[in-house]
TIPAGU-542625 format. One record per residue: residue number from 0; residue in three letters; y, z, x of N, C-alpha, C in turn. Coordinates in steps of 0.02 Angstrom, whole numbers. Atoms other than C-alpha are relative to their C-alpha. Layout:
% TIPAGU-542625
> NUM_ALA_Y_Z_X_Y_Z_X_Y_Z_X
...
END
This chain:
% TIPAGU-542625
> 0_UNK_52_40_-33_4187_6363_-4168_-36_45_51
> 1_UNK_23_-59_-77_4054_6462_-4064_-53_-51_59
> 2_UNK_26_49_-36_3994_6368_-3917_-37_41_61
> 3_UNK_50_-28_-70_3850_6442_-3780_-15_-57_36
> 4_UNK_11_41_-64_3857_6344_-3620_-58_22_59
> 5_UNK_48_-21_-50_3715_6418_-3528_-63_25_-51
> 6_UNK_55_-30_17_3534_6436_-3601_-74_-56_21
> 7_UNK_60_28_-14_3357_6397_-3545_-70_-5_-39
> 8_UNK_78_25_16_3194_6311_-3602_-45_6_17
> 9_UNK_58_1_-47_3014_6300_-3565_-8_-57_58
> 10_UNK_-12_60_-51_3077_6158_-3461_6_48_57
> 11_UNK_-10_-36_-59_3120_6302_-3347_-35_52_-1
> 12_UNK_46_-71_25_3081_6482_-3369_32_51_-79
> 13_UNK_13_-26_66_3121_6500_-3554_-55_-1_-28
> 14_UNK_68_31_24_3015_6518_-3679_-1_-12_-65
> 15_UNK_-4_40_71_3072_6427_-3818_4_-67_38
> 16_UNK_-30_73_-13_3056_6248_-3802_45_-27_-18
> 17_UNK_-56_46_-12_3188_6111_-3793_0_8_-103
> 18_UNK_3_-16_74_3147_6105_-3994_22_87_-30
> 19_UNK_5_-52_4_3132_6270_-4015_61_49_14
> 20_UNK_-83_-35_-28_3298_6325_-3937_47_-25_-40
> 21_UNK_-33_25_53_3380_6198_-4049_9_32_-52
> 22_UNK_9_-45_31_3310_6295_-4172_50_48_-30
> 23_UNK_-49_-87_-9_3382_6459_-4131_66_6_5
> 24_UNK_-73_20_24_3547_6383_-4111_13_16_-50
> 25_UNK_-39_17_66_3579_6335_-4281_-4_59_-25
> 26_UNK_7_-63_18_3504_6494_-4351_24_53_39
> 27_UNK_-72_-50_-23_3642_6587_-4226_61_-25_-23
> 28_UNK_-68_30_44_3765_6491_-4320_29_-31_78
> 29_UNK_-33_21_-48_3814_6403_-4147_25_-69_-32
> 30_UNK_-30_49_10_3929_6234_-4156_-35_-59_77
> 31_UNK_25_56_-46_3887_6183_-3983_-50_36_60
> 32_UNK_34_-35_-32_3734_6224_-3869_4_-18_77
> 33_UNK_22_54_-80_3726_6157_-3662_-88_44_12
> 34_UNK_72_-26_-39_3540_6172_-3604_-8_-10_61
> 35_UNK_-13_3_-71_3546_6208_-3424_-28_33_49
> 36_UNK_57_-4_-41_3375_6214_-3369_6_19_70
> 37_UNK_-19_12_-86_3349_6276_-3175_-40_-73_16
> 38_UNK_18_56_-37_3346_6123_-3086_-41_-55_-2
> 39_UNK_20_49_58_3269_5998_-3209_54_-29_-60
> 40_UNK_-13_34_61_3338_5876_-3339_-62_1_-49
> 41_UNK_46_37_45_3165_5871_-3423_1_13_-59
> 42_UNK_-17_0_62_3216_5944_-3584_43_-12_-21
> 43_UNK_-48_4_20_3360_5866_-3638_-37_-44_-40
> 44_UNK_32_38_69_3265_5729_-3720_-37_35_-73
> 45_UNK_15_-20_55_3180_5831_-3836_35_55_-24
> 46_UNK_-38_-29_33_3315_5933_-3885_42_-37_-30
> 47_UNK_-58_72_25_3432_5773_-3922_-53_-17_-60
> 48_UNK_37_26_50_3276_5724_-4041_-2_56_-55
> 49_UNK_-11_-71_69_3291_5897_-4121_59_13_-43
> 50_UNK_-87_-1_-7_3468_5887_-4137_8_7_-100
> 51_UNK_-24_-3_44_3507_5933_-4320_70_-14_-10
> 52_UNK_-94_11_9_3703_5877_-4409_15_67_19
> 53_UNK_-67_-62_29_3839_6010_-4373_-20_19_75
> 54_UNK_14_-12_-43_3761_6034_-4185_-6_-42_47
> 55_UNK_-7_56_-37_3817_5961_-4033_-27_26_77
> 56_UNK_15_-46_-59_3741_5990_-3878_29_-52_67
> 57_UNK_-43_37_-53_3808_5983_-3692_-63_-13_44
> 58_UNK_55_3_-39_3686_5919_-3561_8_36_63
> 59_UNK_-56_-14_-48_3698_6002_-3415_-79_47_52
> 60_UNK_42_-42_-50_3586_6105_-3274_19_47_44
> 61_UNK_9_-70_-32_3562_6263_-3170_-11_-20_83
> 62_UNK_13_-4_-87_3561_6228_-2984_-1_63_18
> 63_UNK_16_-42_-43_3486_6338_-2864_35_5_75
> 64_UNK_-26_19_-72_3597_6372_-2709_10_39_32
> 65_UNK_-4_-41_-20_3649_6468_-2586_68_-13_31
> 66_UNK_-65_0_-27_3832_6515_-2520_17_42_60
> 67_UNK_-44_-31_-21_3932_6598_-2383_24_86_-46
> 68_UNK_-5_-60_35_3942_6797_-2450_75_12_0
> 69_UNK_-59_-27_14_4117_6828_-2400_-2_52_65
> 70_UNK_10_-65_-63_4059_6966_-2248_-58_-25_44
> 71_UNK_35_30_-68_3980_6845_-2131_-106_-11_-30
> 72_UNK_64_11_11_3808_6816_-2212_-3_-66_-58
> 73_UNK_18_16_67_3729_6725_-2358_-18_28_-45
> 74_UNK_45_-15_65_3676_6735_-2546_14_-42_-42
> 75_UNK_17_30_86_3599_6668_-2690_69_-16_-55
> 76_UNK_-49_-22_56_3711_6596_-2808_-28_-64_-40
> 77_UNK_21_57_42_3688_6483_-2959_76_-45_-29
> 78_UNK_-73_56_10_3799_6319_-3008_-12_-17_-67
> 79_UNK_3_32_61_3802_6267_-3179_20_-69_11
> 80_UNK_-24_82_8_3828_6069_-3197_-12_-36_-53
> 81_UNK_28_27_67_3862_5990_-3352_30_-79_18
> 82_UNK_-7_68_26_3880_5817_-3420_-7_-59_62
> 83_UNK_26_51_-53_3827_5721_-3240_-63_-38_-22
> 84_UNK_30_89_-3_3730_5561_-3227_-68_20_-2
> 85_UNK_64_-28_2_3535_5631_-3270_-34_-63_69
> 86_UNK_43_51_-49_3495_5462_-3138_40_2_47
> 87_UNK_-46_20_-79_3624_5507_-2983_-96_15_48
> 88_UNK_64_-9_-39_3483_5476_-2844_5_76_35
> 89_UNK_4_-26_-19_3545_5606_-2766_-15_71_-24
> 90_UNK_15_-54_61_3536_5730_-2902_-82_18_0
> 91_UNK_78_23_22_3346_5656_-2946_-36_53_68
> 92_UNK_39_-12_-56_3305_5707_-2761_9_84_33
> 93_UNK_-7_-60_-27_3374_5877_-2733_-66_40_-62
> 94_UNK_21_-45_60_3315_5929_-2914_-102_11_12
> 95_UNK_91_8_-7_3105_5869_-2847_-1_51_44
> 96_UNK_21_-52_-61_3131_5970_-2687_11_60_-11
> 97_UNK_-16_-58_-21_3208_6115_-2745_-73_25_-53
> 98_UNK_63_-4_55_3041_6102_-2909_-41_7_46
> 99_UNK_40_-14_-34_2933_6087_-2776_-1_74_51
> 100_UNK_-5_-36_-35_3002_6227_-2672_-14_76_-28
> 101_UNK_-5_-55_47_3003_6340_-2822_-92_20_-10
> 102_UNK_79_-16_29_2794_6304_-2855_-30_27_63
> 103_UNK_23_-64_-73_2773_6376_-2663_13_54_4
> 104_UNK_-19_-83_5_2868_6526_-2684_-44_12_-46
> 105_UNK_33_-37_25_2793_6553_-2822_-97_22_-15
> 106_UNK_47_5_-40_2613_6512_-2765_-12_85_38
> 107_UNK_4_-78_-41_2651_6643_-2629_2_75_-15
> 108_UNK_-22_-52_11_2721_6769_-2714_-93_31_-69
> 109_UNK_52_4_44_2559_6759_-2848_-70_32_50
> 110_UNK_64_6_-43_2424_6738_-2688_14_85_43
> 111_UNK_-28_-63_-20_2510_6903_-2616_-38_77_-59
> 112_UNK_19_-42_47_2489_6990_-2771_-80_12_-10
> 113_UNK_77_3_25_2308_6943_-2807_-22_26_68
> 114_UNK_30_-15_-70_2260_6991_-2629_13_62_11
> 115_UNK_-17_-76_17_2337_7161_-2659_-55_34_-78
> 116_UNK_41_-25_45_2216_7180_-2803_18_-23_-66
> 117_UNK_-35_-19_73_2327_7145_-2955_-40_-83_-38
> 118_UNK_28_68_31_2246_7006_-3079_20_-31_-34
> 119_UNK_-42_72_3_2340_6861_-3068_-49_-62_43
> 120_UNK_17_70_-47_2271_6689_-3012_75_-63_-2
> 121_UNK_-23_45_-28_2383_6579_-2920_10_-82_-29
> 122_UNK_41_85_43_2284_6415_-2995_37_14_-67
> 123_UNK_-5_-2_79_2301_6473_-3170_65_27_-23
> 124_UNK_-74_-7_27_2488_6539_-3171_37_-89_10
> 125_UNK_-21_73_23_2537_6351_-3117_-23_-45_-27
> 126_UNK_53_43_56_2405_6270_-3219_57_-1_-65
> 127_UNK_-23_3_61_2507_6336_-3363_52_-24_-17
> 128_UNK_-65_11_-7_2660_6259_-3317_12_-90_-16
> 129_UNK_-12_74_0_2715_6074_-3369_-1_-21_45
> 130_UNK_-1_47_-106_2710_5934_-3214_57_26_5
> 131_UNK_-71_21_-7_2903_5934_-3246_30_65_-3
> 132_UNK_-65_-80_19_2956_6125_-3277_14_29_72
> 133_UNK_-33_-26_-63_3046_6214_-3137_-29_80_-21
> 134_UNK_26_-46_-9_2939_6362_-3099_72_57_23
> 135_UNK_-14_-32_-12_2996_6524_-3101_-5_76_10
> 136_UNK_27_-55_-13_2972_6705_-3063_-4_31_-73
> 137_UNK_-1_-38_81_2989_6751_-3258_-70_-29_-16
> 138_UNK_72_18_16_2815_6634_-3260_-43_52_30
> 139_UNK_73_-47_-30_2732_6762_-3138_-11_55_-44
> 140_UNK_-16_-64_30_2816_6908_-3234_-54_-5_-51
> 141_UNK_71_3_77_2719_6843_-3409_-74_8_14
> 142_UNK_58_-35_-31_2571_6858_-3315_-44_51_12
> 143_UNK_39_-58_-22_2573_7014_-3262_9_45_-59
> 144_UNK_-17_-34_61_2631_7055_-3433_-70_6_-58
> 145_UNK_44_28_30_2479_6966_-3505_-63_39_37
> 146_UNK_53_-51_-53_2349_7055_-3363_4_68_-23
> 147_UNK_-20_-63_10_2433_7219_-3431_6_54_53
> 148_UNK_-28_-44_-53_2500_7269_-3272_70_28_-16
> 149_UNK_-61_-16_7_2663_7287_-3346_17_-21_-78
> 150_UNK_-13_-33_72_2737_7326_-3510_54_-94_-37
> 151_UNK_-63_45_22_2888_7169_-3515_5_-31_59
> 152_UNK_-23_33_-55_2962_7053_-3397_42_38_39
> 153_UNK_-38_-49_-53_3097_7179_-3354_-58_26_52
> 154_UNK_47_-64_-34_2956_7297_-3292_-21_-33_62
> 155_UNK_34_49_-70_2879_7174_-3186_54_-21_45
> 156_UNK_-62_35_-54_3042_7093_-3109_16_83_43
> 157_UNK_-30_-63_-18_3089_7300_-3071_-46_3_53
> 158_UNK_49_-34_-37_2936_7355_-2989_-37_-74_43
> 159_UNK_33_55_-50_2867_7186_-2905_57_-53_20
> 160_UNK_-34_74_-45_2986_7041_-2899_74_5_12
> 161_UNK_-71_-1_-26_3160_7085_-2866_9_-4_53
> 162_UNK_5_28_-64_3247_7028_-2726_-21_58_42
> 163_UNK_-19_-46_-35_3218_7187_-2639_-88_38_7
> 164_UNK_60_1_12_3021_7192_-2691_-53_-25_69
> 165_UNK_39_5_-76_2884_7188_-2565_-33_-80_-13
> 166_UNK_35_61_25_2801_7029_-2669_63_-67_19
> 167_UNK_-45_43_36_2980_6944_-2676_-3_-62_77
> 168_UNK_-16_46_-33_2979_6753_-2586_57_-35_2
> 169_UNK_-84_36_12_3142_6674_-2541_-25_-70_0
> 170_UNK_10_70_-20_3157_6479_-2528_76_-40_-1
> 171_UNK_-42_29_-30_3272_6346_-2473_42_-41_-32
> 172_UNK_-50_19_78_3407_6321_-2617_39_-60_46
> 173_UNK_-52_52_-25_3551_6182_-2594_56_37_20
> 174_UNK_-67_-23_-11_3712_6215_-2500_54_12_-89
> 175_UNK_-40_10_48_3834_6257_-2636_59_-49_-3
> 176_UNK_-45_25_-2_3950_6164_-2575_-15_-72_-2
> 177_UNK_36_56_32_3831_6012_-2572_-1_4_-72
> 178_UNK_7_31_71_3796_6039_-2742_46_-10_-55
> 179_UNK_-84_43_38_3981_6026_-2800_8_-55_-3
> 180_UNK_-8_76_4_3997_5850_-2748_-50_-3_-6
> 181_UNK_47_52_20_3835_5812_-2788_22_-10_-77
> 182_UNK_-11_12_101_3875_5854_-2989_81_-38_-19
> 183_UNK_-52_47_-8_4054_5784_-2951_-17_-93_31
> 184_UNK_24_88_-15_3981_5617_-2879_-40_-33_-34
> 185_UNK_35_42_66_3886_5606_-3040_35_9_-50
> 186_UNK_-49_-2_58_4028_5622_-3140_-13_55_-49
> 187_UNK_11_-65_26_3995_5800_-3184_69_51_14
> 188_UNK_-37_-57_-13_4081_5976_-3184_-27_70_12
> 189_UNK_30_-35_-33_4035_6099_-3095_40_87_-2
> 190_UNK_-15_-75_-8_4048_6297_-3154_-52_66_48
> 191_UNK_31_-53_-51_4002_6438_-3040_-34_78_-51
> 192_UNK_17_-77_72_3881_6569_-3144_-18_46_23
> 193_UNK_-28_-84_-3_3880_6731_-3178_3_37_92
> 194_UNK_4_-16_-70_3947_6755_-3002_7_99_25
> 195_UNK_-8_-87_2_3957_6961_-3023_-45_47_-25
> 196_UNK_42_-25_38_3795_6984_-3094_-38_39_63
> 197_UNK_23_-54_-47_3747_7137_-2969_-58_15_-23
> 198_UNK_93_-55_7_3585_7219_-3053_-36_-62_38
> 199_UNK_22_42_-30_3521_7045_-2973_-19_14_64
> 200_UNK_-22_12_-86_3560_7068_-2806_73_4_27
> 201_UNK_-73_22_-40_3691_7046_-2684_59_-67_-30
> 202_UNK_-41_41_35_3837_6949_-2746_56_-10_38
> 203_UNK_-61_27_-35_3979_6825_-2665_64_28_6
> 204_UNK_-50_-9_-6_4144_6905_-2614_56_-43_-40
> 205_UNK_-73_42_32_4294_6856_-2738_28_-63_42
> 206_UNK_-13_72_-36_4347_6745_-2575_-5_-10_-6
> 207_UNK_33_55_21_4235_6633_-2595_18_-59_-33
> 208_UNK_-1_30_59_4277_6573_-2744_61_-39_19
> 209_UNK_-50_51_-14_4437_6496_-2672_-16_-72_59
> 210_UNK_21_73_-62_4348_6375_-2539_-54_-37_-54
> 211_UNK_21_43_33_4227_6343_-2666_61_-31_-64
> 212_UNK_-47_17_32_4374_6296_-2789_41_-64_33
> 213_UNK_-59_70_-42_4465_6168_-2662_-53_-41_17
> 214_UNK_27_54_24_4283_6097_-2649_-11_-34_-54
> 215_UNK_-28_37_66_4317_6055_-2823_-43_4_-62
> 216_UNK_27_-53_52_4236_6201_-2923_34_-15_-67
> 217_UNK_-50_24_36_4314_6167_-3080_15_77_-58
> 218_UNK_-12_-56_28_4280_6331_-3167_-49_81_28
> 219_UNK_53_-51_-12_4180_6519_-3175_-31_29_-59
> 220_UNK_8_-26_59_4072_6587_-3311_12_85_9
> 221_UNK_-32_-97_-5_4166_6773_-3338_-37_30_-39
> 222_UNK_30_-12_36_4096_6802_-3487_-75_22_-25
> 223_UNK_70_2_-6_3905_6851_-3467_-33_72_3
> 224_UNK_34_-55_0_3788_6982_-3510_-26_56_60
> 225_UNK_-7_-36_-61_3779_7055_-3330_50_4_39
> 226_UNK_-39_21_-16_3936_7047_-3316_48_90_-25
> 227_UNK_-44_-75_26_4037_7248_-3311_81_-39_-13
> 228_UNK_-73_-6_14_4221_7249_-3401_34_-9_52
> 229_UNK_-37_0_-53_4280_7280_-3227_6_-68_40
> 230_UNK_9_86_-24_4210_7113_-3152_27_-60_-39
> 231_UNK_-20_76_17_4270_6995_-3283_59_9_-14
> 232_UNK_-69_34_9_4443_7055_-3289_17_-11_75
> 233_UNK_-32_-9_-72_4444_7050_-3080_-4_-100_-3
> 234_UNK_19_73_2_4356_6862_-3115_58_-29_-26
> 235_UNK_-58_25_56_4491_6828_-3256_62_-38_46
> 236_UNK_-59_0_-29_4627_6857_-3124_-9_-55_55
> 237_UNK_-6_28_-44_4560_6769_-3008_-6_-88_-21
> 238_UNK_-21_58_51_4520_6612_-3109_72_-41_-12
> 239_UNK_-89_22_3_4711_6618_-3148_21_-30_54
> 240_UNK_-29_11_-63_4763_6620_-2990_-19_-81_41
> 241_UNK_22_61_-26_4654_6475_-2940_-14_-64_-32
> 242_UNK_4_72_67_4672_6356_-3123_-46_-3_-24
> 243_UNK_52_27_22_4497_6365_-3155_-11_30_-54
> 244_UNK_8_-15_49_4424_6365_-3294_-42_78_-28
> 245_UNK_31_-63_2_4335_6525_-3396_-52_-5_-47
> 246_UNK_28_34_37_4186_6484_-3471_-41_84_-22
> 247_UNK_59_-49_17_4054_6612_-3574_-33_-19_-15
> 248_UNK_60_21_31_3890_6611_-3612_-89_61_10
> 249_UNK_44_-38_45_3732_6705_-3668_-56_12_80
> 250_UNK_83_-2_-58_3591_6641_-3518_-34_10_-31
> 251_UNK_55_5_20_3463_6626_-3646_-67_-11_27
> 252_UNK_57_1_-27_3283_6657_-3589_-58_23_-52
> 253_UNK_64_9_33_3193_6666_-3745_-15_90_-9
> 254_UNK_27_-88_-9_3085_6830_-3759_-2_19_95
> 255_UNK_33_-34_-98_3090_6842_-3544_67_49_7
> 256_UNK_-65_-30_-18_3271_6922_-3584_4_33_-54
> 257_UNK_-18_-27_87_3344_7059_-3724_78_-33_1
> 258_UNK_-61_37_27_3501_6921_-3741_-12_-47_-55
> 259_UNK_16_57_58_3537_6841_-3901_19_-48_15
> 260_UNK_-8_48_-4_3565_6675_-3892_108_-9_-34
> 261_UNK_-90_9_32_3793_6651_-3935_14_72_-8
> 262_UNK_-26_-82_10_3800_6858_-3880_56_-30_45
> 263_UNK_-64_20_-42_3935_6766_-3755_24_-80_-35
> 264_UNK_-22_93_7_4032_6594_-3791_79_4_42
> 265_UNK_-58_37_-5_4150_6488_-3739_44_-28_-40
> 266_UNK_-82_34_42_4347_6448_-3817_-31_-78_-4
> 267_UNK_26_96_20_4339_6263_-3895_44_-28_44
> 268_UNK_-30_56_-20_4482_6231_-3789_-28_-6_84
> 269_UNK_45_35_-77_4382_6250_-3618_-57_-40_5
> 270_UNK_29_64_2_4259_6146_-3682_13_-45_-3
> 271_UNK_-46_55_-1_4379_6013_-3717_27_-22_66
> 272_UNK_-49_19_-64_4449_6036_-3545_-55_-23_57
> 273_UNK_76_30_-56_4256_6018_-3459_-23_-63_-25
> 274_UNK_31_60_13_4222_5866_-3559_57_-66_33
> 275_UNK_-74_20_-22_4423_5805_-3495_-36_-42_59
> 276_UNK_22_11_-87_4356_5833_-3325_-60_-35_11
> 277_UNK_46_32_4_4204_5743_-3351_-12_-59_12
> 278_UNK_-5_73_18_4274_5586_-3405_36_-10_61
> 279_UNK_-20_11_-64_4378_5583_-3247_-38_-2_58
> 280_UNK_39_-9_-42_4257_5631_-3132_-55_-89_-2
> 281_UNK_51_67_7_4134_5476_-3211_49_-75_32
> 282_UNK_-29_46_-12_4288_5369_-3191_28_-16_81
> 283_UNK_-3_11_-72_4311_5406_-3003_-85_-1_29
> 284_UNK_61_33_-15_4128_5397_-2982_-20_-89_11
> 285_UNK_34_88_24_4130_5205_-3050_45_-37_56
> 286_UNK_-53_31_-6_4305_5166_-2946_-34_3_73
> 287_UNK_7_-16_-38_4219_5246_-2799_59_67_51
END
């Protein structure tokens, strides 16, 4: 059974649509797909309508957050959350603010650029964007790919938008530790992704991972294309040590990435054990 728990749509900053990713599933020979858009549900419906036999997909989303580093600061980290309540209010309300927070950064980071000379418009990179998609810096990248300032999305993320870039805008993600119980108070489960993915940026201290774990982390994705040998057997161990689960997966982004779609998966029996935790979680949701 090959199962990819992490890949994105044009609901976010893929660029295959919710159809379209379905697609590419089947023709990777996958069994089970999760689509886990940043910080949107809006394609799950039309991937459920795409849904061919022999393919089961998990629902699930990409939170944007930010944590405690481990050496007295912050950073960026991302939450995976599957199978929660697409209508917890509270969910509904983080997921508008953090969409909205995303079309200012990236606004800024666009109005920066064009004011430096480079030809991009501002208007017309979010023009192109659905009401409902969760903007992202891979939309500016195509841009400047399309302007022929730059060769690929890598090129552009290297030389302009990385965190470390003169263009690059931060913005005001969710506590992580909020967004545990939020996907736990919608009867979700909540994995911590690719938490070791360095060419990114700065990345959370191993600590961490044990305070987020007793807020009731339930697993980590080890398994992931930015992910060195050395990091996912240090993750592995630590995982052990703390019960959680070990999830893999691909991070599909379409052409904005060179990952195939099921180059990582997840065991059938940790999927079994996130859908476990699921049904528990919904059932202390309902009991209160």
């Amino acid at each position: 059974m090959r199962i990819d728990l992490h890949a994105h749509s044009t609901a976010s900053d893929g660029t295959d649509t919710p159809a379209e990713l379905v697609a590419t599933a089947t023709a990777a020979g996958l069994d089970v797909l999760a689509l886990t858009d940043h910080d949107t549900t809006a394609g799950w419906a039309d991937a459920v309508d795409a849904l061919p036999v022999g393919l089961r997909l998990i629902r699930g989303a990409e939170f944007s957050c930010v944590a405690p580093d481990g050496r007295g600061g912050d950073v960026s980290v991302h939450l995976l959350g599957y199978l929660f309540d697409p209508a917890s209010e509270a969910i509904i309300a983080e997921q508008v603010r953090l969409r909205d927070e995303r079309r200012v950064r990236l606004r800024a980071m666009a109005a920066r650029m064009a004011a430096d000379g480079y030809p991009v418009d501002p208007d017309e990179v979010l023009a192109s964007l659905p009401p409902e998609a969760s903007a992202g810096r891979p939309h500016l990248a195509r841009a400047l790919v399309s302007a022929g300032v730059v060769g690929n999305v890598d090129e552009a993320f290297r030389r302009f938008l990385n965190g470390d870039g003169s263009y690059y805008t931060g913005r005001a993600d969710t506590d992580v530790h909020a967004a545990i119980r939020m996907v736990r108070a919608a009867g979700g489960v909540a994995i911590l992704a690719h938490p070791a993915a360095r060419r990114r940026g700065p990345v959370i201290d191993t600590s961490v991972i044990a305070d987020l774990a007793a807020e009731g982390l339930a697993g980590v994705e080890v398994d992931h294309p930015d992910h060195s040998d050395g990091d996912r057997a240090a993750l592995r161990e630590i995982a052990a040590a703390l019960d959680l689960l070990v999830t893999g997966s691909s991070d599909y982004h379409g052409t904005n990435k060179p990952v195939a779609l099921g180059q990582e998966t997840t065991a059938p029996e940790v999927l079994e054990r996130i859908e476990e935790l699921a049904a528990s979680s919904r059932v202390a949701a309902l009991t209160g």
